[in-house]
N, C-alpha and C positions, 0 to 999 in steps of 0.2 A: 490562322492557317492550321492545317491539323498537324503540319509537323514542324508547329511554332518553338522558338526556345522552350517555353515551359512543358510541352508534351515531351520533347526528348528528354529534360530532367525531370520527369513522371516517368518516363518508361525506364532512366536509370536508376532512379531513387530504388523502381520496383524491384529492378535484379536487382541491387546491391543489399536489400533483406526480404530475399525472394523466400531463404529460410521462417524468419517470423512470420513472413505473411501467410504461408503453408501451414504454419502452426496455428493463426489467427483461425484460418479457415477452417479449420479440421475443429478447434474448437467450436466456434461460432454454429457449423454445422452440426455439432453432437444436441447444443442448447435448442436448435431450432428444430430441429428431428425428434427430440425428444416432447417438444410442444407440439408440434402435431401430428404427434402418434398419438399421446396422449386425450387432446381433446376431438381428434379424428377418430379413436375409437368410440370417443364417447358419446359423438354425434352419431356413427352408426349404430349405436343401441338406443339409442333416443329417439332416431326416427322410423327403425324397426318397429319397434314396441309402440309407438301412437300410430303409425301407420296401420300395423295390427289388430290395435286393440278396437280403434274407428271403424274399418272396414268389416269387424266381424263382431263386432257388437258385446264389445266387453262388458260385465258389467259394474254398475257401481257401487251397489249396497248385496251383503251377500247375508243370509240366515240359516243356524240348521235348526233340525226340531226332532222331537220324538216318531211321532205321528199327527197330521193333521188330514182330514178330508178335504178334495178336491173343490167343497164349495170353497173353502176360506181363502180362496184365490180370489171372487168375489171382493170379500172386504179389501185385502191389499190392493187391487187394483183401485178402488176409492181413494186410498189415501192422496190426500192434496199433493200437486209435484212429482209423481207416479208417472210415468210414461209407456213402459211395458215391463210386465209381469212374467216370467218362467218359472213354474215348479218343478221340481226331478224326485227322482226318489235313486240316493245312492246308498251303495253296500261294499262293505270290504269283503273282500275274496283272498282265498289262497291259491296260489297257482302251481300247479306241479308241471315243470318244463322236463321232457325226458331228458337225461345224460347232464344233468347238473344234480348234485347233493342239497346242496340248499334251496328251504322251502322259499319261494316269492311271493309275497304279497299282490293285491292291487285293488284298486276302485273299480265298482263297475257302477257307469251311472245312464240314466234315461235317455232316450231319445224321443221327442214328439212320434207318434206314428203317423207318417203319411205328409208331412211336414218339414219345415228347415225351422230351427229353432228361434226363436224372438233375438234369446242372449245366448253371449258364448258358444257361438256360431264357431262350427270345426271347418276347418283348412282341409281338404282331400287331395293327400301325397301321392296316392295311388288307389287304382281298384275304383272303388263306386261306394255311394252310399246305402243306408239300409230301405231294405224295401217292406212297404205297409204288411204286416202280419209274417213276417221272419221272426221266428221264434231261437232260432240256434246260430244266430247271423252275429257279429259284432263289429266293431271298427275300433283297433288296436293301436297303440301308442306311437309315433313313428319310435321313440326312443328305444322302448322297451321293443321293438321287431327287428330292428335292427342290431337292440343287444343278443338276439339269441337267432337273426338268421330270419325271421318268420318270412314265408312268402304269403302271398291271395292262395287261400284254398286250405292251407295248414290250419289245423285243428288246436287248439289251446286246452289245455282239462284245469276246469277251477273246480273248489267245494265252494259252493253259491248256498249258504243256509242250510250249511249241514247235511247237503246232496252234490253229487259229484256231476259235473256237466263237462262236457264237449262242445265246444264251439267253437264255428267257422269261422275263421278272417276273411271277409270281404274288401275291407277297406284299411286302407292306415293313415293317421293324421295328425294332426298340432290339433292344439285347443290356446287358447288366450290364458286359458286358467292355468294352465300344465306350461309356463313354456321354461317354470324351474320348477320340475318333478322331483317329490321329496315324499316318502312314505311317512304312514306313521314314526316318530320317536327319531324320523331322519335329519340330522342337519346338513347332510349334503348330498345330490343325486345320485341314486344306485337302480341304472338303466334295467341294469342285469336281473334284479332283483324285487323291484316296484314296477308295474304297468297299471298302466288306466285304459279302460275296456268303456261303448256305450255301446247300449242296447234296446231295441227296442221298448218305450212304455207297458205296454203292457204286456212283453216277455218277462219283463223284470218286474212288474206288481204282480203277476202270478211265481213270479220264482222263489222273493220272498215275506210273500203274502202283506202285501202293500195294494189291492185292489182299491181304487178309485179315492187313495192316499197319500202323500207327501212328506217327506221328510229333508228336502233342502228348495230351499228357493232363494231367487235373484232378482234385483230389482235397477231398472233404468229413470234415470231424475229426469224432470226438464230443466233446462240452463234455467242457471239463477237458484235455482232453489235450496233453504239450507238442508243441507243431508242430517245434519244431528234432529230435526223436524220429524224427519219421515225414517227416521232409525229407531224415537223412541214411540213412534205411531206404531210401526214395525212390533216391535218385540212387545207392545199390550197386546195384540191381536193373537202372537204366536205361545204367549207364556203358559195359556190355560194347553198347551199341545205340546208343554215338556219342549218349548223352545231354549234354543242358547240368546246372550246377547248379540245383535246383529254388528255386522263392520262394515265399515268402506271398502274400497277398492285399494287404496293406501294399509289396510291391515291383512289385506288379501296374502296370503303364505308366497304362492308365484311372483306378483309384483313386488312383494315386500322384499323378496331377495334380490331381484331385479335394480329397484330402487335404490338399496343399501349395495348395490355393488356400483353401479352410477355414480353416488354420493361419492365412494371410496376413489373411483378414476376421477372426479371432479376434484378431490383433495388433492391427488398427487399432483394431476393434470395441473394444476396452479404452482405445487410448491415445488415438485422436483424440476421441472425445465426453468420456473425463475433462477434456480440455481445456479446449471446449467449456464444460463443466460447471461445470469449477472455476472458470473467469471470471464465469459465471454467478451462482453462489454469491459471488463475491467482491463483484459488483455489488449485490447484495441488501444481505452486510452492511455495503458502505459505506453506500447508501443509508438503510439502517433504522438505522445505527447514529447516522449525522447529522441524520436524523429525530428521534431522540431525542434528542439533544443538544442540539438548537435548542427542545426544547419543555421545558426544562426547567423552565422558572418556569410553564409549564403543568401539570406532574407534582406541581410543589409545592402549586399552587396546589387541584390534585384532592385528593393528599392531605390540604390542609389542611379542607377540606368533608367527610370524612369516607369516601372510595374509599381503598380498602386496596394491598397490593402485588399480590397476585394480580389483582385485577380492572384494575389499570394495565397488568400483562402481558400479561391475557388481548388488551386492547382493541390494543396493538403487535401480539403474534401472530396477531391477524385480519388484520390488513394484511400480513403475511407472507403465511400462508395463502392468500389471497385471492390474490396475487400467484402462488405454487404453483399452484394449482389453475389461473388462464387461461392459466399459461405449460406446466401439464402437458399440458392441453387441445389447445393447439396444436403442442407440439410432436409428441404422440403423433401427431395428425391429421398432419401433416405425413410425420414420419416412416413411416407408412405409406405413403400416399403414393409418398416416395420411393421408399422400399424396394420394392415394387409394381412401379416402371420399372426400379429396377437387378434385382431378378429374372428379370425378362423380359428383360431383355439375357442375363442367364447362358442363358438355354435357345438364344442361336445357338450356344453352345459346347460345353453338358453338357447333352447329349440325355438325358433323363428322360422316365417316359410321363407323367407330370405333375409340375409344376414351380410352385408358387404363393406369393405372400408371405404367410408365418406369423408366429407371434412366441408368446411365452410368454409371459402376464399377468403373470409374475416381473419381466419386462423393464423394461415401463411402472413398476411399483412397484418396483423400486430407483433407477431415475431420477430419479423423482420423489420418494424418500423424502431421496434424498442430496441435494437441490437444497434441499429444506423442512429437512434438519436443519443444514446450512451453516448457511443464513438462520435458523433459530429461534437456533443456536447463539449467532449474532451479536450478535442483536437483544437476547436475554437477558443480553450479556456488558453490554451499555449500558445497559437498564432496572434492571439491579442498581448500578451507579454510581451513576443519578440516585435510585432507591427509598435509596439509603443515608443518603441529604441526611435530614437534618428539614425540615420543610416552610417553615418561615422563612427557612432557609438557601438551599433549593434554590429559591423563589420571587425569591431578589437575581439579577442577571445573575452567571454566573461571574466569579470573580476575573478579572483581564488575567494574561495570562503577564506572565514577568518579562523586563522588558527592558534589553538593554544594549548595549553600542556590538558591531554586524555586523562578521564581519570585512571588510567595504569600508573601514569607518572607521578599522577597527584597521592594515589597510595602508595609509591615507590615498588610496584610491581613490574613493572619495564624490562628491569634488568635481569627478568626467569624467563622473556620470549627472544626468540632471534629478532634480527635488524627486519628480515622478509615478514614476521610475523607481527611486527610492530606496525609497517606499513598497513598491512591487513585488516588490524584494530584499528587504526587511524581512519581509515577509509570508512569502516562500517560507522564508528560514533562520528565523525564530523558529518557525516551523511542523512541523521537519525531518521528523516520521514520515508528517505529512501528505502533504509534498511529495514523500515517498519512494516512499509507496504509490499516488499518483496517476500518479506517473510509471512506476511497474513497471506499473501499469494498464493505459495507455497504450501502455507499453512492448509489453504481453503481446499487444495489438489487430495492433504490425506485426510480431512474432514470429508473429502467425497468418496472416499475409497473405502472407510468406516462404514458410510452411513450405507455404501454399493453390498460391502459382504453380510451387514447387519441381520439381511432376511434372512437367511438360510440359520444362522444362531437361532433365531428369534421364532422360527418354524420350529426348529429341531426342540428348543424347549418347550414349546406351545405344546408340540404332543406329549414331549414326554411327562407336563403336567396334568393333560387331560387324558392321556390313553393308558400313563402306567400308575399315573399317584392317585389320578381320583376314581375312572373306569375300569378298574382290574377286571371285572368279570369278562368272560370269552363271550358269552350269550345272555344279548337282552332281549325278553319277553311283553309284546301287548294285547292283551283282551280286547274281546268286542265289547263287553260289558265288564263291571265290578262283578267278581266271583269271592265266593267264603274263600276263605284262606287255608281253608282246606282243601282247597282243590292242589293247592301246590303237593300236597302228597303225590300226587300225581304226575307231579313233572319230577319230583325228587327217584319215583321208582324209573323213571325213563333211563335207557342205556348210557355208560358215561357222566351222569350226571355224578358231581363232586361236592355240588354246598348248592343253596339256592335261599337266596333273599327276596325275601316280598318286597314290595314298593305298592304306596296310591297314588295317582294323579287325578287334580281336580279342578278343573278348569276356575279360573278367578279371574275378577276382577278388582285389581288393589286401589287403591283412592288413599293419598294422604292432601287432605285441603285440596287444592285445584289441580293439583296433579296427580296422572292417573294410569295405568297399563292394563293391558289386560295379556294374562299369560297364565299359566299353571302353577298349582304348589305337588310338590310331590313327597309324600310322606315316606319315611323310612324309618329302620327300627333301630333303636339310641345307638348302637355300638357299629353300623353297616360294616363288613373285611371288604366286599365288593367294589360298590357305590358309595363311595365315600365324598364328603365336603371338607374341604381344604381352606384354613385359618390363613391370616394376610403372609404368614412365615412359611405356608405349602406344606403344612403340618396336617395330620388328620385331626380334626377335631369330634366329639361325639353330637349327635344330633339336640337341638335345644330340647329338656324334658319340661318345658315352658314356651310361647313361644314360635315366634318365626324367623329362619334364618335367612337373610339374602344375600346373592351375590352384591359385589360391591357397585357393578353398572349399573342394576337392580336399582338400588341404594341410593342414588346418585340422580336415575329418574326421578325416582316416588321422592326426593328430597330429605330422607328419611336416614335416619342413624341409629345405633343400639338405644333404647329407650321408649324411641318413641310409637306411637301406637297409629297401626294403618285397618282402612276400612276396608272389609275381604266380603267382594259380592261374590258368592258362589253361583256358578254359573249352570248347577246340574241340579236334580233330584228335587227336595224340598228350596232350593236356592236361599239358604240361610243368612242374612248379612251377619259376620263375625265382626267384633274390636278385636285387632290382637295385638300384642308388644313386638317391636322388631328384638331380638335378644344377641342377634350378631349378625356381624358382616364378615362374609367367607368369599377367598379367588375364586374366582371362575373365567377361564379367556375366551370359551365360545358360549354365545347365546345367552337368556335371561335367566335366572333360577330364581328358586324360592323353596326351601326345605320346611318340613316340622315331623315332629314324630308323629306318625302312622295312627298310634293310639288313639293319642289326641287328635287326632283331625277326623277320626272318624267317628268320636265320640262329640266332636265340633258338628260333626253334619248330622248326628242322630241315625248314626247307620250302624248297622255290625261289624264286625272284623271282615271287611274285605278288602279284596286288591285287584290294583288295574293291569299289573306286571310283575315280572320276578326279574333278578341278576340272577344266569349261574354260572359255576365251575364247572367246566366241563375237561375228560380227558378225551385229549385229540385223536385217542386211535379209537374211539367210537364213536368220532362226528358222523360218520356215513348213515349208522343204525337212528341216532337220535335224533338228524334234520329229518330223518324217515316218516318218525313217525311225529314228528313235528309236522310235517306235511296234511296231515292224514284227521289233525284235530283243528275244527271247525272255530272253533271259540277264540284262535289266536289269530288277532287283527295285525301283528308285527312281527318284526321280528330283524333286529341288529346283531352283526357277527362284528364282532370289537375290531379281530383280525383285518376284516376288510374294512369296514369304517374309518381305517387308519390307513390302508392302501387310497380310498377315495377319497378322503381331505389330502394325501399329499400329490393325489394326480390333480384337482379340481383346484381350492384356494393354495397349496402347497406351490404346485406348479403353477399358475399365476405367480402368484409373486418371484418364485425363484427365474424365470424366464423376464420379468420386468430387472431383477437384480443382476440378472447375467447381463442386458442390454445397459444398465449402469455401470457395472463394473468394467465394460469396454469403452463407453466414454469415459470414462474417468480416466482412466487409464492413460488417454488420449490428453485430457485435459493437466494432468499430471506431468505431462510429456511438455505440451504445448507451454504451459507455465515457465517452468525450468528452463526450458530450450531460452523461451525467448526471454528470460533474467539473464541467462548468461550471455547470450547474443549481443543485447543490449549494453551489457559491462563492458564487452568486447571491445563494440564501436564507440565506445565514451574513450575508454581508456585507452586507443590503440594509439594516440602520439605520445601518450604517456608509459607505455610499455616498448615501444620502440626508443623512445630516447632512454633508458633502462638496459635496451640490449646494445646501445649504441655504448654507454658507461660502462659493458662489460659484463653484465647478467648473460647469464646462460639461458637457452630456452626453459628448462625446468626450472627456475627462477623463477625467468616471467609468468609462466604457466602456475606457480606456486602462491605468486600475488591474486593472479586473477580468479582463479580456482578456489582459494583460500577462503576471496570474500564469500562466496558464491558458498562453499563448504559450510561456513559457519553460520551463513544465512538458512540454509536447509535443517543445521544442526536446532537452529533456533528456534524452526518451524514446525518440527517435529512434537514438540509440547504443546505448544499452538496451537498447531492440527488435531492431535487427541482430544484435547477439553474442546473443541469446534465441532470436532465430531461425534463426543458424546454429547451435546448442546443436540447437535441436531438431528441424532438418534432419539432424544428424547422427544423432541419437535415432535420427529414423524409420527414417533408412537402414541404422542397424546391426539395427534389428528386423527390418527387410525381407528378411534376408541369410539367406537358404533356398538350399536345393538345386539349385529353377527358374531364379530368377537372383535378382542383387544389384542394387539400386537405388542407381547411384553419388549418394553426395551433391556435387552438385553445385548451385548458384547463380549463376545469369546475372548481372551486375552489371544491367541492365536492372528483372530481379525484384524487386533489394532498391530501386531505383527508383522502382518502380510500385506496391511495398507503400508507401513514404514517401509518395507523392503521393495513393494512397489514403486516408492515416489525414491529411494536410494537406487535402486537398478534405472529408472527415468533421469536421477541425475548424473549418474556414469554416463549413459549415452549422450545425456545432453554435453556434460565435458569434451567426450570425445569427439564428436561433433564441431564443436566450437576451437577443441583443443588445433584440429586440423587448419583453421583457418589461422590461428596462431602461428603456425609454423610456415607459413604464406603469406607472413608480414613481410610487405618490402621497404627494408627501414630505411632506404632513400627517400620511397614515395612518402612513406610517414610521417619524413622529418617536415616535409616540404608546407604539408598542411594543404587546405582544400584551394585548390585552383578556382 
């Protein structure tokens, strides 16, 4: 019958801790919301980006070169496992946008005349593509159009090789290549500031005199084939043409940030909702399992009426169930939701032609199945306890535990606590596992609240060690080519300028035994004020006059430590292989590094004293004059203003994390809440013929409130130490997950944090008292002596 005995003691068991259950929910939902958000965003970049990359023909193996002629397209195409071949010929440009100060960079690369391209087929957002023999035509970045307004028909002015041009926008669009647009010496997108332009072939081999020549090409595999086969096919062919070593599609700059920020939401995606989760779970089975416990002369009493074991289970596992399902309900709704808003923050970064929050019905259903099997597991470990009893037995109230002198009494410290605060001690030691697991509870609420504020520490130092200890300079400079070093006189007489440091960069390839990277060393001069490397202490240290320094991630790839000696393929010029000694390992939290003095590395490559950039000092009230004529020289392929570099790390990775940490820090909150409440609730209904015969004996409300409270006081008291070493444990977790390529998330802790998680989970447990304290004062100590009908 649906409104047999045991439904109607299902629907009242439900009011009568209709409070926990609300609390179950609200956590259970934060765990499940948080799982798929997390792995819902990260299906829709996953099936963006291969949807993308398929349909417009990304490609796999990419090469740049000095100069090569149009036949050597020829031989590439030969190479065994080869599918199709596109050559381009790209150029860096400077762009002068009217009513901005700062000069902008960008690429401007080929387009077939008269064709759709093989690879790295462009996406048309608006306008139209280029037409056969458009000489002054282009198609403009959507990113970079929409940073400054562009419409169809607006003129753009770049210096194209040392001549000044005007070009039309026709067209704006994605590319597979660009869909994380990063300039030279960029590590995070600056819409405003970088654009990528294509243009017709042969506008662009007359513009900078590149006729019926090549300087980047791309290459498509057939399935199955190994790509390091047709990479080192690849780069024989291109080496006599001042080629670089060629890469995959996996070291490609766009998908490599792509990929490393994936990795990064598939880290959390796993460890912060098990968290989440597993509190969740834990809250069920405390709940259900002292639900049971307390109804035991209830269980005995069904069985003795003739209700079997399974149907006592069934009637538990409806309240589980039941509890599953409103907490899956909302947290799936939620998590969409969420995930929905953090999606649409990724598309200011990773330009996609569409970008929407998905998820896979796998998602919702393991969240939800792991949350229901915790909780069944629980419930069932208790219903078999009480189903074991014979029904005589299990109808008496439980035996009392056995009691004997605490040790208060055994060190003869007793007689320093009142009678109320003796009971209080009594209760928590004769109780130990209780009080153990209430307090790791409790504990695990400010270990989440730690680990919720930890980003925003952990941000705020991260710049302040890369933007004020190690990058002082206001303006960094990049060449299209190595110039003497003389040439810097030249930016030193510019308006403003205050100090100016050369730097080389040199493309390399490191190898120590079978491990191997490929990235840049950048030379500097011994003593850098500017660009400075920073020792494991965040001390400046001088550059080695010996010698190669690495970051410590660096370090840690190549396997490699002070001592030992790494093989350096240069990857430009005469392409010389160096041995060189690693001589130190220095911090660094974003990106790869690798330092050596300037001297030495250009005396390493048999070159003269040149350089690929400068740091300067600059003063601020004559940026206007010297972005001027910064604009205005041809030779400068970059160009980083510190000031914003540090505004767009804290809009781009800054603002990620701190908007995932503000969505933590309100669960937690919750879950913090949800904990407490339901410790104390649970004391509540354990204790309530035991605090009613108490008021019967003559205690006062504040009495009894002073037992119950007491425990519960000294439980939080306890948990608070708990909590910080739990929460430093798993600040440090995160941070050693965090430790990619991009950067490293120092674990660090404000003492403010561990603070404010404390005063969090103490302001959670007033409300939870008061709460509970209410139901206290609505004992009817009739009903209570009476015991359960």
């Amino acid at each position: 019958m649906i409104f047999g005995a045991l439904n109607k003691k299902f629907v009242r068991d439900l009011w009568n801790i209709k409070g926990q259950v609300l609390a179950i929910i609200l956590v259970m939902g934060c765990g499940i919301s948080m799982y798929v958000m997390s792995f819902g965003v990260m299906d829709s970049l996953e099936l963006s980006r291969d949807t993308y990359y398929d349909r417009y023909r990304f490609a796999d193996v990419f090469a740049q070169l000095k100069r090569a002629p149009e036949a050597v397209k020829e031989q590439i195409t030969e190479i065994p496992g080869v599918s199709a071949v596109e050559t381009r010929v790209i150029f860096g440009v400077t762009v002068q946008v009217d009513g901005m100060d700062e000069p902008a960079t960008g690429k401007l690369l080929s387009l077939p005349d008269g064709r759709t391209p093989l690879l790295n087929n462009l996406y048309l957002r608006h306008g139209r593509m280029l037409l056969p023999d458009e000489d002054d035509a282009i198609l403009c970045s959507e990113a970079f159009a929409n940073a400054h307004g562009f419409t169809l028909g607006d003129r753009v002015n770049m210096v194209v090789n040392g001549h000044k041009r005007s070009l039309r926008i026709v067209g704006v669009v994605l590319s597979p290549e660009y869909v994380y647009s990063l300039g030279a010496g960029q590590l995070f997108p600056d819409d405003k500031r970088f654009g990528v332009f294509w243009m017709n072939r042969r506008a662009l081999e007359a513009a900078v005199d590149m006729d019926g020549a090549f300087n980047d090409v791309s290459l498509r595999m057939e399935r199955g084939v190994n790509i390091e086969d047709i990479k080192q096919a690849l780069d024989v062919i291109l080496k006599p043409y001042g080629g670089l070593i060629s890469y995959g599609r996996e070291d490609q700059l766009s998908n490599w940030f792509v990929a490393n920020e994936l990795e990064q939401l598939k880290i959390m995606g796993y460890f912060v909702p098990m968290i989440f989760l597993s509190v969740a779970a834990f809250l069920v089975n405390v709940v259900m399992t002292r639900q049971v416990a307390t109804q035991r002369e209830q269980i005995g009493m069904l069985k003795a009426v003739g209700y079997n074991n399974r149907e006592i289970a069934l009637h538990y596992l409806k309240m589980v169930l039941l509890v599953v399902v409103f907490g899956s309900i909302l947290g799936i709704g939620v998590g969409i939701w969420f995930g929905t808003g953090v999606t649409q923050m990724y598309t200011r970064f990773f330009h996609f032609p569409i970008l929407r929050f998905s998820f896979s019905p796998d998602v919702m259903i393991f969240a939800t199945a792991l949350c229901a099997a915790a909780a069944v597991a629980g419930t069932l470990v208790a219903i078999r306890q009480a189903a074991a009893l014979p029904p005589a037995e299990a109808m008496r109230p439980a035996s009392p535990i056995q009691f004997r002198q605490t040790i208060l009494q055994r060190l003869g410290l007793e007689k320093f606590f009142s009678h109320l605060s003796r009971i209080v001690l009594r209760q928590l030691e004769r109780r130990p596992l209780r009080t153990l697991m209430s307090t790791v509870g409790t504990g695990l609420s400010i270990a989440i609240l730690i680990y919720a504020f930890f980003a925003e520490d952990s941000i705020n130092y991260l710049m302040e060690v890369h933007f004020d200890m190690a990058q002082r300079e206001d303006v960094s400079l990049g060449f299209v080519e190595p110039r003497s070093i003389t040439s810097l006189e030249e930016i030193r007489l510019m308006p403003g300028v205050l100090k100016v440091e050369p730097m080389r960069d040199v493309a390399v390839y490191l190898k120590s035994g079978h491990y191997s990277k490929r990235t840049a060393i950048t030379g500097l001069r011994p003593n850098p004020d500017l660009h400075r490397i920073l020792g494991r202490d965040l001390k400046a240290v001088p550059i080695p006059d010996r010698g190669i320094a690495l970051s410590s991630k660096l370090a840690e790839m190549l396997n490699v430590g002070a001592g030992d000696i790494l093989t350096v393929e240069v990857l430009e010029g005469r392409r010389p292989v160096l041995e060189i000694p690693v001589t130190a390992i220095i911090e660094e939290f974003i990106g790869l590094s690798a330092f050596m003095d300037m001297d030495r590395l250009n005396r390493a490559l048999q070159e003269g004293t040149v350089v690929t950039g400068a740091s300067l000092l600059v003063d601020p009230l004559w940026n206007g004059p010297l972005y001027q004529e910064i604009k205005d020289i041809p030779s400068i392929a970059g160009m980083s203003i510190l000031r914003k570099a540090r505004e767009i790390f804290r809009e781009t990775m800054g603002e990620n994390i701190l908007i995932m940490a503000t969505i933590n820090i309100l669960f937690a909150g919750l879950i913090a809440f949800g904990i407490i409440y339901n410790t104390a609730r649970i004391a509540l209904s354990e204790r309530g013929r035991e605090l009613a015969s108490l008021r019967v004996l003559g205690l006062t409300k504040r009495e009894v409130a002073y037992i119950l409270f007491g425990e519960m006081a000294a439980i939080v008291l306890m948990a608070i130490p708990v909590g910080l070493v739990m929460g430093t444990l798993m600040v440090h977790g995160v941070a050693a997950l965090m430790d990619t390529e991009l950067y490293r998330i120092p674990a660090v802790i404000d003492r403010d944090t561990y603070g404010l998680a404390v005063v969090v989970v103490l302001i959670s447990s007033l409300l939870s008292f008061y709460l509970v304290w209410r139901k206290v004062e609505s004992i009817d100590l009739v009903s209570a002596q009476k015991g359960v009908e």
